[in-house]
N, CA, C and O of each residue as an XYZ file, in Angstrom:
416
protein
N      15.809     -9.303    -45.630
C      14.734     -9.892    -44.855
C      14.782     -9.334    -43.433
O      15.832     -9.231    -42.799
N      13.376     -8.923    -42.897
C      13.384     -8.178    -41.519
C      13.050     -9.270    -40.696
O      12.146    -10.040    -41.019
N      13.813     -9.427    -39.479
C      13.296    -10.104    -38.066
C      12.181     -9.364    -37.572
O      12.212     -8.138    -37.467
N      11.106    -10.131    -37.237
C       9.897    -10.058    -36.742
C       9.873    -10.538    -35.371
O       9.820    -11.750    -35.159
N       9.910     -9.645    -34.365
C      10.113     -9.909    -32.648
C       8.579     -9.848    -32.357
O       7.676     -9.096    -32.724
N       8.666    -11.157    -31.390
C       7.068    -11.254    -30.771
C       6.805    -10.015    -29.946
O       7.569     -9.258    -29.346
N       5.329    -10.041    -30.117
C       4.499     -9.362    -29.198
C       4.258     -9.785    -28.451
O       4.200     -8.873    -27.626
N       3.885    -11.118    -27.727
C       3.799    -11.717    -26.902
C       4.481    -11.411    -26.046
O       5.620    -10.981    -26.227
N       3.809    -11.598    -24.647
C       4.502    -11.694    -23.439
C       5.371    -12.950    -23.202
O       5.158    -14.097    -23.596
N       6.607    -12.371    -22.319
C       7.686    -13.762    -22.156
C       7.086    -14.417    -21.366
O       6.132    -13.709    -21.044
N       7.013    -15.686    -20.632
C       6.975    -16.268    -19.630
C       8.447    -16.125    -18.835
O       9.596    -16.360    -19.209
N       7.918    -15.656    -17.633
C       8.835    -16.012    -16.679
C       8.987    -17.065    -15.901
O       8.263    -17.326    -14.940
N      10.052    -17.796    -16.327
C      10.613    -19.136    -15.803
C      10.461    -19.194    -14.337
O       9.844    -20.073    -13.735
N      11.105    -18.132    -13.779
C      10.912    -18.071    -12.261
C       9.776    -18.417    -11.397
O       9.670    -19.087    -10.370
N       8.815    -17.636    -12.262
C       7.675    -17.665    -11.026
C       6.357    -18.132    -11.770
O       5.996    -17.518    -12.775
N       5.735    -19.060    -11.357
C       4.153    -19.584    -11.938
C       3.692    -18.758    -13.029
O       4.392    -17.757    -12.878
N       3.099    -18.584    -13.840
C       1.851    -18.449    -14.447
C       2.320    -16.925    -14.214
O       1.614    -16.376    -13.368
N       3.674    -15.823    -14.927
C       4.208    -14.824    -14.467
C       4.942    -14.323    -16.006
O       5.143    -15.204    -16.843
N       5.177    -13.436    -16.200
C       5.365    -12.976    -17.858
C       6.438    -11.463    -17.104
O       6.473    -10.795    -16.071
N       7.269    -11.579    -18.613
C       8.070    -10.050    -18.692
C       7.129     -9.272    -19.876
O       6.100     -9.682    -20.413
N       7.855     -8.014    -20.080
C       7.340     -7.466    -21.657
C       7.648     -8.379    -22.645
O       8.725     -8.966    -22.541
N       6.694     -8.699    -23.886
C       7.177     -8.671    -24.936
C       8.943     -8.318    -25.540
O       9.562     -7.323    -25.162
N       9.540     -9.399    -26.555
C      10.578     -9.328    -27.051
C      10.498     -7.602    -28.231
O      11.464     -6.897    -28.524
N       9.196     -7.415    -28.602
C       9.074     -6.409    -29.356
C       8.726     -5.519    -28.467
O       8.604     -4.459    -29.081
N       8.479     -5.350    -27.260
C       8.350     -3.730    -26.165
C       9.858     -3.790    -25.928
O      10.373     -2.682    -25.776
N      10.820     -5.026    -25.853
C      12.028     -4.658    -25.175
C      12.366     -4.008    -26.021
O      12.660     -2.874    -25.644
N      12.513     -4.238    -27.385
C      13.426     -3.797    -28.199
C      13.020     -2.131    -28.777
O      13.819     -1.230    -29.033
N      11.619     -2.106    -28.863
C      11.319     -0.890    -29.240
C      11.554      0.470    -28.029
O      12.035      1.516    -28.464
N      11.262      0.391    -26.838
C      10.847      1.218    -25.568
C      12.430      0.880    -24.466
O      12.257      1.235    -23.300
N      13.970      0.204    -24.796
C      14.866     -0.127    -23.692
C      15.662     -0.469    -24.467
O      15.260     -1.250    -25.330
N      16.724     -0.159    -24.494
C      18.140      0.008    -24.883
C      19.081     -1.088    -24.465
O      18.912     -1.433    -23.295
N      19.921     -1.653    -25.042
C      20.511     -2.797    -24.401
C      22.070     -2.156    -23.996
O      22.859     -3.095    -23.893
N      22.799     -0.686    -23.711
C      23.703     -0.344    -23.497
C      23.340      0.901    -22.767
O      22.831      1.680    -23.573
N      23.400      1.474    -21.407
C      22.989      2.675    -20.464
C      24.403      4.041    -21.204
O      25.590      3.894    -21.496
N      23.751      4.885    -21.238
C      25.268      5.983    -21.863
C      24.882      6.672    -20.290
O      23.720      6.902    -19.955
N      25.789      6.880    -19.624
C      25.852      7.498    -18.483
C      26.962      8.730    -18.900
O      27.657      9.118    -17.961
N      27.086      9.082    -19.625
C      28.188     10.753    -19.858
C      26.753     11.627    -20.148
O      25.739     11.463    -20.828
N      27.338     12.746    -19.132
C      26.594     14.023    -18.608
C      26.470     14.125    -17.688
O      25.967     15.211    -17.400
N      26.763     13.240    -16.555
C      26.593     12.881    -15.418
C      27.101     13.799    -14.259
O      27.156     13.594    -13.046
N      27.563     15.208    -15.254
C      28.610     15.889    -14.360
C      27.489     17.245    -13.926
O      26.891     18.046    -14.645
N      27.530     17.080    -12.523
C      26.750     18.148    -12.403
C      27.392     19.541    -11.397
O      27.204     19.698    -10.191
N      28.100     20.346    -12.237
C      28.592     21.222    -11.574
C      27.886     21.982    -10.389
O      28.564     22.222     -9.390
N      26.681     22.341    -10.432
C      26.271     22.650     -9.286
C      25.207     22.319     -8.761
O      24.221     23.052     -8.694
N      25.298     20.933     -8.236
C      24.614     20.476     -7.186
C      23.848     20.681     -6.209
O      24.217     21.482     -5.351
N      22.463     19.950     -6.069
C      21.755     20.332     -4.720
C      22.263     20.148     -3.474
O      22.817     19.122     -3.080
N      22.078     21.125     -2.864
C      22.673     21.289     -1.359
C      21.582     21.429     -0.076
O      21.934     21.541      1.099
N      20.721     21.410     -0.368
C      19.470     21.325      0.173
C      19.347     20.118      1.302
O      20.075     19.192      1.660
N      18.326     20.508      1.590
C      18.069     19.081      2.999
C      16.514     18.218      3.027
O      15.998     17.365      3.750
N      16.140     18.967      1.832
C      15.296     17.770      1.318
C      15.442     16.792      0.570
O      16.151     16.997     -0.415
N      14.863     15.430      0.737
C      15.358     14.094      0.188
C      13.931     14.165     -0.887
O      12.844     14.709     -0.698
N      14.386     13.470     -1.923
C      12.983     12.787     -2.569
C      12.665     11.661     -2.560
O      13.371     10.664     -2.715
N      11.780     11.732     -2.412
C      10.277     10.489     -2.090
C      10.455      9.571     -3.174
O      10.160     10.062     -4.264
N      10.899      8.238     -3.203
C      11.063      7.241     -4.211
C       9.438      6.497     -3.460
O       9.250      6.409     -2.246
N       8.617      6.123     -4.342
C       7.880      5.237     -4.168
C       7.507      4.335     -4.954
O       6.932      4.590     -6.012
N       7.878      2.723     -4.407
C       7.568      1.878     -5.300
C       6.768      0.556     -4.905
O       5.921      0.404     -4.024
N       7.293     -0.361     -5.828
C       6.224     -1.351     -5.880
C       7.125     -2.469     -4.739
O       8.293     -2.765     -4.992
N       6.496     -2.948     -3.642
C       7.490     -4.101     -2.947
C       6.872     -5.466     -3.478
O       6.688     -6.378     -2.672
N       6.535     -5.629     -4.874
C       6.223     -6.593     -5.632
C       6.780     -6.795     -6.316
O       7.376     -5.797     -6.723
N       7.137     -8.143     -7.077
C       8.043     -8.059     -8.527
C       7.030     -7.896     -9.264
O       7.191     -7.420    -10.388
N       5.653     -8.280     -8.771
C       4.728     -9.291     -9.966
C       3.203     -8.435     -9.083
O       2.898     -8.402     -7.891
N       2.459     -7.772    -10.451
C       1.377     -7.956     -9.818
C       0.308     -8.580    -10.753
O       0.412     -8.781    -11.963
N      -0.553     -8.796    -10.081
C      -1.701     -9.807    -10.883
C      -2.646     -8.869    -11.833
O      -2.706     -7.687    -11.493
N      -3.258     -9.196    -12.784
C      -3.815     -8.796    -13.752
C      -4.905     -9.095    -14.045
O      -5.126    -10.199    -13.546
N      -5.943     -8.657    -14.712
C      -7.247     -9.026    -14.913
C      -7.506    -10.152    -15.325
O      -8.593    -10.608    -14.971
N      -6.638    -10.991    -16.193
C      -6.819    -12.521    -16.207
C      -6.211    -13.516    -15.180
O      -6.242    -14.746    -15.211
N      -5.873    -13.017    -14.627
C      -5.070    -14.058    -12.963
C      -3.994    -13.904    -13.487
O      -3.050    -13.958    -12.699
N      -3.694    -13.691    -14.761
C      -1.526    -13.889    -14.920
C      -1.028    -13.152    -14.070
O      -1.846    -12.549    -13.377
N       0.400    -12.916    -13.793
C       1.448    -12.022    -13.386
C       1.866    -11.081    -13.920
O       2.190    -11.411    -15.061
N       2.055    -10.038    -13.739
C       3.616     -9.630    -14.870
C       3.800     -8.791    -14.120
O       3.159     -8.235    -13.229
N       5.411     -8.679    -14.840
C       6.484     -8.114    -13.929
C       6.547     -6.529    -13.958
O       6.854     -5.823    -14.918
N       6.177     -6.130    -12.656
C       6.262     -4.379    -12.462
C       7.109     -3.330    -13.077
O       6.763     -2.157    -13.221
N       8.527     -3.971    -13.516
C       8.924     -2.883    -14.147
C       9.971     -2.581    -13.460
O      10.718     -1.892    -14.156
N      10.545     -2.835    -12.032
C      11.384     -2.747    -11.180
C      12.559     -3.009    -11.764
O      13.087     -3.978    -11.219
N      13.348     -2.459    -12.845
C      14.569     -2.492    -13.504
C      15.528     -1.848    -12.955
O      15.204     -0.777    -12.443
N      16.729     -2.185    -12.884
C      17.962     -1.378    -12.842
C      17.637     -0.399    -13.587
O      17.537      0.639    -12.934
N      17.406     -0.268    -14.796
C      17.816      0.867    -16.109
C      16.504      1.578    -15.455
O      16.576      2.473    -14.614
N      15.508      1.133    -15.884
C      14.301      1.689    -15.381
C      13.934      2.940    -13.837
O      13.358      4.013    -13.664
N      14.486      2.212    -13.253
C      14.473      2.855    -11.190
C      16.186      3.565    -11.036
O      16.535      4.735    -10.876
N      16.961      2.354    -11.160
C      17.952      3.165    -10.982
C      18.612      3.783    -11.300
O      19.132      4.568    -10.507
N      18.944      3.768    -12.596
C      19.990      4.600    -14.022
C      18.819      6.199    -13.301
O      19.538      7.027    -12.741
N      17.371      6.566    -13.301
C      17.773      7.742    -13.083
C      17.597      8.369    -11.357
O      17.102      9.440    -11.005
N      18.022      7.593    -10.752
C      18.378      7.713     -9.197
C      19.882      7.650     -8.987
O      20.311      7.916     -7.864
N      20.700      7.331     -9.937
C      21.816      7.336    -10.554
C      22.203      8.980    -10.640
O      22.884      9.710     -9.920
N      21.609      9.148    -11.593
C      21.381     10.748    -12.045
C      21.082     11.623    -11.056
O      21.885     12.540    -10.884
N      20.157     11.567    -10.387
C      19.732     12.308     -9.507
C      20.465     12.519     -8.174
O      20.500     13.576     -7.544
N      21.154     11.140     -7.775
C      22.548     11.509     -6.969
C      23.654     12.169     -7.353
O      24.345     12.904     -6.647
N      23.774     11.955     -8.230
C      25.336     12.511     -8.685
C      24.904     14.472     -9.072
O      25.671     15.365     -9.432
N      23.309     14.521     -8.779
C      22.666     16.016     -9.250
C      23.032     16.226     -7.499
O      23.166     17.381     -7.097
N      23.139     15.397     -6.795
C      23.143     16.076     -5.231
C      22.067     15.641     -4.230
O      21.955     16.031     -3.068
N      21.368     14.846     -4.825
C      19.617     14.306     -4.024
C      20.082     13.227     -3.193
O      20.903     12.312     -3.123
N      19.324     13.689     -2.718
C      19.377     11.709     -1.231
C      17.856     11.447     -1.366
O      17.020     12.257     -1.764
N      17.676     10.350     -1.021
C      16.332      9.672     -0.992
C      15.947      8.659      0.310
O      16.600      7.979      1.102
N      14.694      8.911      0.108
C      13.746      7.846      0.942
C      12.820      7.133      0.551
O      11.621      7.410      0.596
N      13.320      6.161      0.137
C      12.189      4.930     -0.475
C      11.059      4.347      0.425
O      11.146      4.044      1.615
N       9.896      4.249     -0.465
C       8.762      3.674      0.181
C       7.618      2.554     -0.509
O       7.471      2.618     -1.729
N       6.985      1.751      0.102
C       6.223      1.225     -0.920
C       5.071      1.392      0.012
O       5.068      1.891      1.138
N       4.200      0.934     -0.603
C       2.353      1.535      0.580
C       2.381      0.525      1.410
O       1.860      0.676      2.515
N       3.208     -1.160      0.938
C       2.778     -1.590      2.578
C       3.929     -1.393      3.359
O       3.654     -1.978      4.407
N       5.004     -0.938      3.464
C       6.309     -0.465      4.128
C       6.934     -1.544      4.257
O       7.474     -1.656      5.358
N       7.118     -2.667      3.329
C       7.828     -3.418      3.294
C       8.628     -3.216      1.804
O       8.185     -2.814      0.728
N      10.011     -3.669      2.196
C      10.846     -3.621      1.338
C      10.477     -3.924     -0.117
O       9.822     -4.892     -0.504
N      11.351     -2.288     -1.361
C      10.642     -3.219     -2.654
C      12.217     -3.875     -3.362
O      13.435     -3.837     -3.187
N      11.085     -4.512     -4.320
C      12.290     -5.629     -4.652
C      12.962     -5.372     -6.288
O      12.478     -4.426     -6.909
N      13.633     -5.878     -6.707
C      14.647     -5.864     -7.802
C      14.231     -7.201     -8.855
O      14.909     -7.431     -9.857
């Protein structure tokens, strides 16, 4: 017998009338264990340009029916490959369009 994971959006407890992905987007599209081996990058950028991180300083943005849902602002998602990209030799400068801090 197969488990059948909703499609439905979660509600998020946290915040009003505010949703995550679906139990069936987590499971199909995000991994519940990060493999970080390869991480070795023998020759590294040495350069003095940074890259441009730009994101959302929202957790939540609103949607065509007034709900919420949540941007996407993941560890695994944002940072696992800013992760990568340091250990390649990159520095960064994060931004969001209203220049206020984004969030986690």
């Amino acid at each position: 017998m197969t488990v059948q994971t909703s499609k439905n959006p979660q509600v998020d407890i946290a915040e009003d009338n505010a949703f995550f992905p679906s139990e069936y987007s987590l499971s199909q599209y995000t991994s519940p264990v990060s493999d970080l081996d390869g991480v070795d990058y023998p020759k590294p950028y040495r350069g003095k340009h940074k890259i441009l991180v730009i994101a959302a300083d929202e957790r939540y943005l609103p949607t065509d029916n007034g709900k919420l849902f949540s941007t996407g602002n993941h560890p695994i998602e944002t940072l696992l490959p800013l992760y990568h990209l340091h250990a390649a030799g990159f520095e960064f400068e994060v931004a969001t369009i209203s220049g206020l801090m984004t969030k986690f």
